[in-house]
N, C-alpha and C positions, 0 to 999 in steps of 0.2 A: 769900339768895344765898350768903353765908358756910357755910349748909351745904351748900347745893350743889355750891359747892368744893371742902369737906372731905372730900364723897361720890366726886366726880372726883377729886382726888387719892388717896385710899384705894383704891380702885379700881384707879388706874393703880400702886399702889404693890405689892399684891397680883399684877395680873400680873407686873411685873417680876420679883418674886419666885418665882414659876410659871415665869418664863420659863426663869430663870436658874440651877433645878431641875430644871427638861427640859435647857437646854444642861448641867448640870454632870454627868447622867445618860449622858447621851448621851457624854460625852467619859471616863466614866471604865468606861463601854461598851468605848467602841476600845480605851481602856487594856488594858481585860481581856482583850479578842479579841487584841490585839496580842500582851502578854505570854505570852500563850498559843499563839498560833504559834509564838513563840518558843524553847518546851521541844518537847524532844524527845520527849513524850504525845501534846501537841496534834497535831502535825506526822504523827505516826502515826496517830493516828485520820484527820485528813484526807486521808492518803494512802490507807487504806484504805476512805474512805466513795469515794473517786474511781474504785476501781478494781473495788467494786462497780457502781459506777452504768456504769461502762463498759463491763464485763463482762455486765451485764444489758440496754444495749440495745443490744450489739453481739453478742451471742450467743455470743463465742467467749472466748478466756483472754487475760485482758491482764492483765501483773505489772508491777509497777513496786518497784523497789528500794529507792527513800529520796527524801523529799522533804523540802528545807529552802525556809524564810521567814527572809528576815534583813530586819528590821522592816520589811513592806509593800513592801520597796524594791526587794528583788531575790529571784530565788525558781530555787532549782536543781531539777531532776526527774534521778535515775540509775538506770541500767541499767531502760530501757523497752523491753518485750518484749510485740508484738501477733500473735497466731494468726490466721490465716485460715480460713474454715471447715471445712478439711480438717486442720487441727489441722498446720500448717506455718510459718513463722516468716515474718511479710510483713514487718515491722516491728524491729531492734533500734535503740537508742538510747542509748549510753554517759552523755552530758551533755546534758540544756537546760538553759542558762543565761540568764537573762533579769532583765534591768535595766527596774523601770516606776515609775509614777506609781501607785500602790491609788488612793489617796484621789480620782483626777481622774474611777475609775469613778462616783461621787456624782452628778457632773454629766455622766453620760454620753458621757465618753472615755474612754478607754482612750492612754497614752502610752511607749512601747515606747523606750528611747533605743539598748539595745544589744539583744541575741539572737546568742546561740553556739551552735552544734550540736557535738558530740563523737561521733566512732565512730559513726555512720550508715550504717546495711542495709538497702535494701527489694529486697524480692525480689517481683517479680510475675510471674502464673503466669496462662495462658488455654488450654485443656487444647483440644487439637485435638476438633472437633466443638460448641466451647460458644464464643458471640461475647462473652461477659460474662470480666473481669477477674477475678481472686481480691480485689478491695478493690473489688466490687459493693456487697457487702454492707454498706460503711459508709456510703455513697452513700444507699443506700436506710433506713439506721438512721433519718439525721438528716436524712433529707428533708421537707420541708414539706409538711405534710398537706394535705385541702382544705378551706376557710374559716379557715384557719391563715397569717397572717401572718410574713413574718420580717422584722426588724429591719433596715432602711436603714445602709449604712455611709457614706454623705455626712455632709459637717458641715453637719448639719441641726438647727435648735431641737428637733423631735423623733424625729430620726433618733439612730445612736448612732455617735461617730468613733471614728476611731482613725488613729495616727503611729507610725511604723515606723522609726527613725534609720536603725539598720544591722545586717546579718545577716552572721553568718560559717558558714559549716560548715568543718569542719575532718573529712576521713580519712572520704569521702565513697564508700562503695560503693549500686550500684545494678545490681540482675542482673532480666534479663528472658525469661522463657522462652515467645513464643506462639506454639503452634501453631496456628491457626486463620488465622492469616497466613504464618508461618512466616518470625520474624523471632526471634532471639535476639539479645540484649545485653548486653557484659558490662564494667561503665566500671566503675571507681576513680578520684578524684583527690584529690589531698593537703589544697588550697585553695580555694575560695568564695568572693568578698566581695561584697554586695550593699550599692547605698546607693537605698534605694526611697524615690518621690515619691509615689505615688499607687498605693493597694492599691484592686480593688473586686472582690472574689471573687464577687460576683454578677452580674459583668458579665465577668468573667472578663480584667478590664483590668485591667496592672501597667503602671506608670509608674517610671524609675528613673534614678536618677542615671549610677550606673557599676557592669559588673558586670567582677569581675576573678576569673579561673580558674586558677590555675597548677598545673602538675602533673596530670595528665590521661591515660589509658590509656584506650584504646577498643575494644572488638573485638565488629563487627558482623558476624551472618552471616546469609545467605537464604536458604531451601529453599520446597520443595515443602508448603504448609499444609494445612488440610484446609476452607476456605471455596472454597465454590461457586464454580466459574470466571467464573460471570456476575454475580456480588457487584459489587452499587457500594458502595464504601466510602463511608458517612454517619458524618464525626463529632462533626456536630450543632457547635453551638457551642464553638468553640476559643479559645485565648487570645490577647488583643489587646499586642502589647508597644510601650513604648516607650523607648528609652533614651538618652541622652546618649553613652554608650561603653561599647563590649563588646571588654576584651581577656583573649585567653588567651594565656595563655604555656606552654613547654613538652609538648608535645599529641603524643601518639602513636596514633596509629588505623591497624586494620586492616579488611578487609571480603573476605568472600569468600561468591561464590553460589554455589548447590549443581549449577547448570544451565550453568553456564561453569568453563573452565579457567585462569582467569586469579584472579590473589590482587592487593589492592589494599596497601602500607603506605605509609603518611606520617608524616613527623616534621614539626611547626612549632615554630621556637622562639618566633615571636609571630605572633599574628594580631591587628590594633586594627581596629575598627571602630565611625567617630562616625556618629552623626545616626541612629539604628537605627529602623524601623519595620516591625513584623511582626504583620499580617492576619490568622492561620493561619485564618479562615473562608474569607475571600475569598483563600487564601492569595499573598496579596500582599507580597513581602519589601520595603523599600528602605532605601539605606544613601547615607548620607556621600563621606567617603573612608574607603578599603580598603587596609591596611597587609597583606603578607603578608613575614616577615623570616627567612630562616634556614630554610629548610624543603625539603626532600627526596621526593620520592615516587616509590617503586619496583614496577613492577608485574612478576612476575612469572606461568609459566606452569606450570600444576600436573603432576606428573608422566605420573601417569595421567588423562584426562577419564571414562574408563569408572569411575573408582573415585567421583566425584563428579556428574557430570551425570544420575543414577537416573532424574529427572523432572524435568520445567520449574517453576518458580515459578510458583505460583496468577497467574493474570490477573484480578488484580482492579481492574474501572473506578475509576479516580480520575481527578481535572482535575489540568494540570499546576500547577506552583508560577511564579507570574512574580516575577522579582529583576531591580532597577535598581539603579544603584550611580550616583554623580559624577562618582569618581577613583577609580584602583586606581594601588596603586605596590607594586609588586615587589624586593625587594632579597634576595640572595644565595640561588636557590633553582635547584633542578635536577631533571630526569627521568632516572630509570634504567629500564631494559628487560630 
């Protein structure tokens, strides 16, 4: 029995020294991976292995300027530049800034505390005659093939999570040119803040806390597109919102249709709105109470009609949109003519 012991003990003495061989490998692994992101080599080679692999299955030019690691913890990407396939700029990116957890990838989360966007450009483009977007093409990159599984984002033992604190974008342009509807877009806004509850990009459901918008320029216009007059607009599944409160402040919009002679502007200094739930399938809006404070709206009528009315705006089928609301409360706001 005495050797028996001996044999059990030795044994177990053996693994722990194995064990303790693989952990002390393993840690001075991260050491090296870490320290190495760390220099300004490492940092370059992974900026460039990212923006071939991006550039190869997206087909077109994607440059990225500088990528730092500041140990696992936080991680900058600057001046990000995406081509569309006509060799046109969809995409610029001055700053992502992003605050996370590395290590919690291990166990299959992912822990996001902050996210900054800096100097943001997307420009989209739908070339009259064609119903597809200029950013088809990434849709279709990273789409799931068939017998091809994608990864669950519930917190699920073997699904994969992930937690999103808080999003800023900062100096936010966004331009839209489609012809095939014949809707152009052209917004700017200074401010962003996002505090999200629940991300599920494959279900196309955000949950959030509070979204706050300040500083805001809008200018919508509508003409004559080039989709079939009997087009029923399909757009398929849409996004599910919900929110605790959406205020923007500051807000200037215009809108003018190319088939009427009238021109739309508005100024709001705040619009709040609690208890937000937005369907856009079923599109189904409903809201809380509705703050609308400080706001002005003038419509005026355009000189000439013959210089603007050419043709009427596509009639294309769609269901209307239903919105409920609680309460609405109105303070300091006027019409002009």
């Amino acid at each position: 029995m005495g050797v028996a012991k001996s044999g059990w003990g030795g044994m177990l003495k053996r693994s722990l020294k194995v064990i303790g061989y693989l952990l002390g490998a393993i840690l001075v692994l991260l050491i090296s991976v870490s320290l190495l992101l760390q220099s300004q080599w490492g940092q370059d080679i992974l900026k460039d292995q990212a923006t071939r692999y991006l550039e190869r299955r997206l087909k077109t030019r994607v440059s990225i300027g500088a990528l730092r690691i500041k140990w696992l913890s936080e991680i900058e990407v600057h001046d990000v530049v995406l081509e569309d396939r006509q060799q046109r700029k969809l995409l610029e990116l001055g700053l992502l800034h992003a605050k996370l957890r590395t290590l919690d990838l291990i166990s299959g989360q992912l822990n996001v505390s902050e996210v900054l966007a800096e100097d943001l450009t997307i420009r989209l483009h739908r070339r009259p005659g064609d119903p597809d977007f200029n950013f088809q093409f990434i849709s279709d990159a990273f789409k799931t093939g068939a017998g091809e599984t994608r990864p669950s984002t519930k917190d699920t033992s073997s699904g994969f999570a992930y937690h999103v604190g808080s999003v800023a974008l900062a100096l936010v342009s966004f331009l839209m040119q489609d012809g095939w509807t014949g809707t152009d877009v052209d917004m700017h806004l200074r401010q962003l803040d996002l505090k999200p509850r629940e991300i599920d990009p494959d279900k196309l459901k955000f949950g959030l806390g509070m979204l706050a918008l300040d500083s805001a320029r809008l200018v919508l216009s509508t003409y004559a597109g080039t989709a079939p007059r009997d087009t029923v607009r399909s757009e398929g599944a849409m996004p599910w919102l919900d929110a605790d409160q959406l205020k923007l402040s500051h807000i200037d919009l215009s809108y003018a249709d190319s088939s009427s002679p009238f021109f739309l502007h508005t100024v709001v200094g705040e619009l709040r709105i609690d208890q937000v739930t937005a369907d856009l399938t079923r599109k189904d809006l409903r809201a809380g109470q509705l703050l609308l404070a400080d706001h002005l709206s003038n419509i005026r009528t355009r000189t000439s009609r013959a210089q603007t009315a050419k043709q009427p705006s596509p009639a294309i089928r769609t269901e209307p949109y239903k919105f409920s609301v609680d309460g609405i409360r109105v303070v300091n706001t006027a019409f002009t003519y």
